[in-house]
C-alpha positions as CSV (number, residue, x, y, z in Angstrom):
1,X,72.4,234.3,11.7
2,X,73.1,232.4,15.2
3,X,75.4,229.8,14.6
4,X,73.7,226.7,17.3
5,X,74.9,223.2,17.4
6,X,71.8,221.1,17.1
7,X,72.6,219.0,19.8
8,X,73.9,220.9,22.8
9,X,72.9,219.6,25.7
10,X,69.4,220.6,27.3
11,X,71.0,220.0,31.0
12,X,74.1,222.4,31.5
13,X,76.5,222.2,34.2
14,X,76.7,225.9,34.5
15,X,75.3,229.5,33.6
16,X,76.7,232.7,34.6
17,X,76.0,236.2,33.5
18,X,78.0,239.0,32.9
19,X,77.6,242.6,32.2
20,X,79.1,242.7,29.1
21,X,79.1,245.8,26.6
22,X,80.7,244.2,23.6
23,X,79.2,242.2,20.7
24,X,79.7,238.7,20.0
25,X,82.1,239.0,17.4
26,X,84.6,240.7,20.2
27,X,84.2,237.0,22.3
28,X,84.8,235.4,19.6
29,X,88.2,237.3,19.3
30,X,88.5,236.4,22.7
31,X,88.3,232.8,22.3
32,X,90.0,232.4,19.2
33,X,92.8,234.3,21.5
34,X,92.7,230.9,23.8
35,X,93.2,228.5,21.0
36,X,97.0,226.6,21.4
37,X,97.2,227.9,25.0
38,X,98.9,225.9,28.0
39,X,98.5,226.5,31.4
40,X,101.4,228.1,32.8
41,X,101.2,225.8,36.0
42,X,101.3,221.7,36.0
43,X,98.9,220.4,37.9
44,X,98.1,216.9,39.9
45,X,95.9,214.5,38.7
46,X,95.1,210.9,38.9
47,X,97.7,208.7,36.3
48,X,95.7,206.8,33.5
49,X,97.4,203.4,34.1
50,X,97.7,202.1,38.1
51,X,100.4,200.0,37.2
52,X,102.6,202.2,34.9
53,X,102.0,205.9,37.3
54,X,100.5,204.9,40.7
55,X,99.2,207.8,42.3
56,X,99.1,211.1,40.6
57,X,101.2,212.6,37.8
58,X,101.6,216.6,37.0
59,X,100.0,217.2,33.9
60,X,100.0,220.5,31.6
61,X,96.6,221.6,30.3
62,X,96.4,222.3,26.8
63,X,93.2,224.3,25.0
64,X,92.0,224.5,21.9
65,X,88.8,226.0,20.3
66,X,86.6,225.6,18.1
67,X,83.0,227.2,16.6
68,X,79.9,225.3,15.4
69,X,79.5,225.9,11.4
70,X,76.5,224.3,9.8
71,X,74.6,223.7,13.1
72,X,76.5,220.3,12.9
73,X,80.1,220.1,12.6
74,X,82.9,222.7,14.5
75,X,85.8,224.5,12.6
76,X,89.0,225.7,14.5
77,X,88.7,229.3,15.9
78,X,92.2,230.3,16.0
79,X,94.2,233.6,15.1
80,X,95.0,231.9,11.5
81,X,91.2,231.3,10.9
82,X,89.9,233.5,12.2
83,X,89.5,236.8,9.2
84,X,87.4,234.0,7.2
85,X,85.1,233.0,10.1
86,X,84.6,236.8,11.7
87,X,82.4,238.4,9.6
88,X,79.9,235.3,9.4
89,X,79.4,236.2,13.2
90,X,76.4,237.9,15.1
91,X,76.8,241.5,17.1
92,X,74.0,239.7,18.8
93,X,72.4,236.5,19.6
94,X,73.9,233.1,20.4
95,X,76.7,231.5,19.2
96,X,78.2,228.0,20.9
97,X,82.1,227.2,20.9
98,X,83.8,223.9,21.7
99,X,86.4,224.1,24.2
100,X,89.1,221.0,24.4
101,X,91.2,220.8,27.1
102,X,93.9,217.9,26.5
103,X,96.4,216.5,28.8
104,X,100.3,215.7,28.6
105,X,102.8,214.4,30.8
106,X,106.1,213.0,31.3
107,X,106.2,209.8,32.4
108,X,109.2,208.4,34.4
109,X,110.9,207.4,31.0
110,X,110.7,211.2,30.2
111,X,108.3,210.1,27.9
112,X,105.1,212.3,26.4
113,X,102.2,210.8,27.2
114,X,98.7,212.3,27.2
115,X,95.7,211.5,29.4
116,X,91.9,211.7,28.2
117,X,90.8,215.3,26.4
118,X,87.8,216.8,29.0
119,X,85.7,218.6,25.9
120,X,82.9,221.4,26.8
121,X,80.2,223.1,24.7
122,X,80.0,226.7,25.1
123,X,77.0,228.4,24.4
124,X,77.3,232.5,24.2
125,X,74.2,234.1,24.6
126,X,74.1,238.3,23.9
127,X,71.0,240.0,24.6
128,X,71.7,242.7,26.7
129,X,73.7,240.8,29.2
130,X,76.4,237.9,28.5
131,X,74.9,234.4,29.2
132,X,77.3,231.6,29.3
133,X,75.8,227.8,29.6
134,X,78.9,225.4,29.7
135,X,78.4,221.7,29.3
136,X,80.7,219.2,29.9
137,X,80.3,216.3,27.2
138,X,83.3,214.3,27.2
139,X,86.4,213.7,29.3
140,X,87.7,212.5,32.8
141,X,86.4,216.0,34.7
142,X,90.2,216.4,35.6
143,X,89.0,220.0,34.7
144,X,85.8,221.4,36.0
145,X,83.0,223.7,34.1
146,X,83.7,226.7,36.6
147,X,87.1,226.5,35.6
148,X,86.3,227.1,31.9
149,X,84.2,230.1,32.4
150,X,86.8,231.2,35.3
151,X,89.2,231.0,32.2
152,X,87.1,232.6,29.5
153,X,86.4,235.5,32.1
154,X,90.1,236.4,32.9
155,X,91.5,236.3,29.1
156,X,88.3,238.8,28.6
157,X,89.7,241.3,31.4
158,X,92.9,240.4,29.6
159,X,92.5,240.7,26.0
160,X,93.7,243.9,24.3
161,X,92.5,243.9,20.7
């Protein structure tokens, strides 16, 4: 059974392929791998308020993830969840993810603030090869679609089951 969100996008901002000889259920380790995780770098990006950060603040990326359930609604895909949602998952097929990257930052107060979530559907395609269509639906673009699948790829060279 694929597990599709009814309404992913028709127009994607990306597709890549990979030669890939693992099943879907292994990505889906993967991503559930990326789920709380922080980039290990702050970044510069444009304030949210002109008159409280002029100019640019450094922000910390944080992801989370999540998989479609019921072609409609998305459940967390974390280490914690994931036993119950693993064997409901496809060797093969397609099976789309949401990816949230949020944003914090300390203002000059030393102050948490957060900045617009950019959110992106992920749509995992397996038939032979490893399709990847990444959408951007939501968000400020302070982090791009290549980025995404740039991330995806390198915790897959990374992960150790």
């Amino acid at each position: 059974m694929d597990r599709l969100y009814y309404r992913f996008p028709q127009k994607v901002d990306l597709e890549r392929h990979y030669g890939f000889n693992r099943d879907l259920k292994y990505l889906t380790r993967v991503m559930a791998s990326m789920y709380g995780k922080s980039g290990h770098m702050e970044f510069d990006t444009v304030g949210p308020n002109v008159k409280r950060n002029p100019g640019t603040v450094k922000a910390r990326r944080d992801v989370t993830v999540h998989i479609v359930e019921n072609k409609l609604d998305f459940k967390p895909l974390s280490q914690i969840t994931l036993p119950a949602i693993l064997p409901e998952v496809p060797e093969k097929g397609t099976v789309d993810y949401r990816v949230t990257v949020g944003y914090t930052y300390m203002d000059k107060n030393y102050d948490k603030m957060s900045l617009v979530d950019d959110v992106f559907l992920v749509r995992a395609t397996l038939d032979g090869d490893l399709t990847l269509k990444i959408a951007g639906i939501h968000g400020q673009g302070r982090t791009l679609p290549e980025e995404v699948a740039d991330t995806i790829e390198t915790v897959m060279e990374h992960f150790k089951e």
